[in-house]
C-alpha positions in Angstrom: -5.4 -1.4 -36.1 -4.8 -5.0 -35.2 -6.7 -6.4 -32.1 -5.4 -8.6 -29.0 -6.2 -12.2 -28.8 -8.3 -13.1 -25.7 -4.7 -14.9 -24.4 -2.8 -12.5 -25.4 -4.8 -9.6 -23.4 -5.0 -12.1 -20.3 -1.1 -12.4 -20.7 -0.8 -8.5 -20.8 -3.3 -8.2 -18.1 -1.6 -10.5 -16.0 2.6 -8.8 -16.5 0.7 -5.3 -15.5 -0.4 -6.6 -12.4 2.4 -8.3 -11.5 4.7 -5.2 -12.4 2.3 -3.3 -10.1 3.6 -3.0 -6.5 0.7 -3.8 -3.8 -0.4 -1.3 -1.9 0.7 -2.3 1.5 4.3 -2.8 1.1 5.4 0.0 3.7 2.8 -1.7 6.6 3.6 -4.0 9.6 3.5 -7.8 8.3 0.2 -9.0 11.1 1.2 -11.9 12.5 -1.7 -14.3 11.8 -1.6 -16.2 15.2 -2.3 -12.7 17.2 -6.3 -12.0 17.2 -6.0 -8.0 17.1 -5.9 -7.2 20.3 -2.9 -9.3 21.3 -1.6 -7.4 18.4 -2.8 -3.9 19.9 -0.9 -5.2 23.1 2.4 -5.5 21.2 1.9 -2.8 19.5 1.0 -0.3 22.9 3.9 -2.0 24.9 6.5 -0.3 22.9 9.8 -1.5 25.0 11.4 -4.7 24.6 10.6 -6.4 27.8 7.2 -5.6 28.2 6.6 -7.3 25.1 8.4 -10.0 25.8 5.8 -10.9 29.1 2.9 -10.4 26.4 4.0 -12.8 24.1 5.8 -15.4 27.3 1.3 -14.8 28.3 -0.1 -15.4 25.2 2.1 -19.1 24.1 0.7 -19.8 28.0 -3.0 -18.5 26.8 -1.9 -21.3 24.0 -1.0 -23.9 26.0 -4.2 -23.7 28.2 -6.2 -23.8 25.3 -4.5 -26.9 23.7 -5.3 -28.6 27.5 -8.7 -27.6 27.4 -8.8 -29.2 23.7 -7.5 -32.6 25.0 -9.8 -32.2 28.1 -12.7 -31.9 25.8 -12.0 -34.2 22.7 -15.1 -34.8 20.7 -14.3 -37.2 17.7 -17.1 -36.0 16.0 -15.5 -32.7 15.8 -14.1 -31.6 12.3 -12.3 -29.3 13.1 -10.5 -30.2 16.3 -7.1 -31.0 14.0 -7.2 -27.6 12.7 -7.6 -26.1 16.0 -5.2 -28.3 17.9 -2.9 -27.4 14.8 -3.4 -23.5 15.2 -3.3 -23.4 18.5 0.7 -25.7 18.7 1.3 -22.9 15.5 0.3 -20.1 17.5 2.2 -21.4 20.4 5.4 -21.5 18.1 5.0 -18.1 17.0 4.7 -16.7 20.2 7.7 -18.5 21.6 9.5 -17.8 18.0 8.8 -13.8 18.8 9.7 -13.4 22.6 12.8 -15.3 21.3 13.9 -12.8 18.6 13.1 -10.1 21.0 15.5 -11.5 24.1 18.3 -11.6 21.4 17.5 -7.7 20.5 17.5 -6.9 24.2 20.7 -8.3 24.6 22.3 -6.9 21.5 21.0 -3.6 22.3 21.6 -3.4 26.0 17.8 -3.2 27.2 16.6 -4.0 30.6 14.8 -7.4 29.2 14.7 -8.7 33.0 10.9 -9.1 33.5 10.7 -10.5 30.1 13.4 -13.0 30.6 11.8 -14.1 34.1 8.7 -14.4 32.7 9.7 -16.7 29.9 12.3 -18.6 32.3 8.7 -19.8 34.5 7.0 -20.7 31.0 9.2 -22.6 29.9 9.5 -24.7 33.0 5.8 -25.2 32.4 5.4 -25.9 28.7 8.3 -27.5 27.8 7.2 -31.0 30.2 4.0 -30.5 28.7 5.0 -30.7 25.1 7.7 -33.2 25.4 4.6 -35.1 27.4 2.1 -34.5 24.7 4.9 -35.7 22.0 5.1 -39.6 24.2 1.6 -39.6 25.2 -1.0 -37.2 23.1 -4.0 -38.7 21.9 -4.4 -38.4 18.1 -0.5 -37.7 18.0 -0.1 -38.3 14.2 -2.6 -35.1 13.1 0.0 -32.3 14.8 3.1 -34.6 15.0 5.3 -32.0 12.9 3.9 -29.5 14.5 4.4 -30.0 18.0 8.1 -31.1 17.1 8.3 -27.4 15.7 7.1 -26.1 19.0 9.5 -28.5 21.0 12.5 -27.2 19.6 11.1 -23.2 19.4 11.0 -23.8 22.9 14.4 -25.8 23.4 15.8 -22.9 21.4 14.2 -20.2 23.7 15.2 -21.8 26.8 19.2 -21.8 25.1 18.6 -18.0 24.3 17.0 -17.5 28.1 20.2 -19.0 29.5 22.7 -16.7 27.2 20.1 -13.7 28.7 20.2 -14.9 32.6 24.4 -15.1 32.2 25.1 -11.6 30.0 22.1 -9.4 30.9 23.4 -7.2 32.9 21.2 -4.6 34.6 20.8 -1.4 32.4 22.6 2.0 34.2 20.4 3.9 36.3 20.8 7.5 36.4 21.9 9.0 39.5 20.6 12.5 40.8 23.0 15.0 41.8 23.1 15.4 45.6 
């Protein structure tokens, strides 16, 4: 019988588990900037433009939070870069999502208006405050890439908002018989 070198049986041990398919392949992919009840949210709203108001609420929830950050800097604080850097990443990912789901409304003919609206006011919000916090923001070099990333998610959301607000038209209602 001839036996397996330590190597070698790391080496075999290693091609078996990456041969093996993991276990969650058929699940939802969790976005990591939603704490799970955001996630519940999106998950309960079910219809396109309910979900996009959650996510327009939750990149504002973000964008309060990154004030309250600057409000409160302590240069003491560790972790302040991580959290001003999770927060703009969260931000983009919210923004990124409502984005993707505008362009499925549209595509699929889905009465998006109350998600479009409610984007349309955040944008008007966030997008001075980012392009502000890009000139002005203290400590600008530790999220510098960053908050360009969420500059342009929001550029490009307020490009898709404007294609929505032109060619959304207003879904048919059914009519009962009289």
């Amino acid at each position: 019988m001839r036996s397996i070198s330590i190597p070698g049986a790391a080496l075999l041990f290693a091609s078996i588990l990456s041969a093996v398919p993991s276990g969650n392949a058929g699940a939802p992919q969790k976005k990591e900037y939603l704490s799970e009840a955001e996630a519940d949210k999106i998950r309960e709203a079910g219809a396109t433009g309910p979900r996009i108001v959650l996510f327009a609420t939750f990149a504002s929830d973000r964008i309060k939070k990154l004030q309250y950050e600057f409000a409160h800097l302590d240069k003491s604080d560790e972790k302040r870069t991580d959290r001003l850097n999770n927060l703009i990443n969260g931000y983009t990912g919210c923004i990124d999502d409502a984005a993707d789901l505008i362009e499925i409304g549209i595509e699929k003919q889905q009465d998006i208006r109350d998600g479009v609206k409610a984007m349309q006011a955040g944008i008007k919000e966030f997008l001075p405050y980012l392009q502000d916090l890009a000139l002005k923001g203290p400590e600008h070099e530790t999220y510098k890439t960053n908050l360009e990333d969420a500059i342009e998610a929001t550029q490009d959301a307020a490009k898709d908002l404007e294609k929505a607000s032109k060619g959304a038209s207003a879904p048919p209602v059914r009519r009962k018989p009289s």
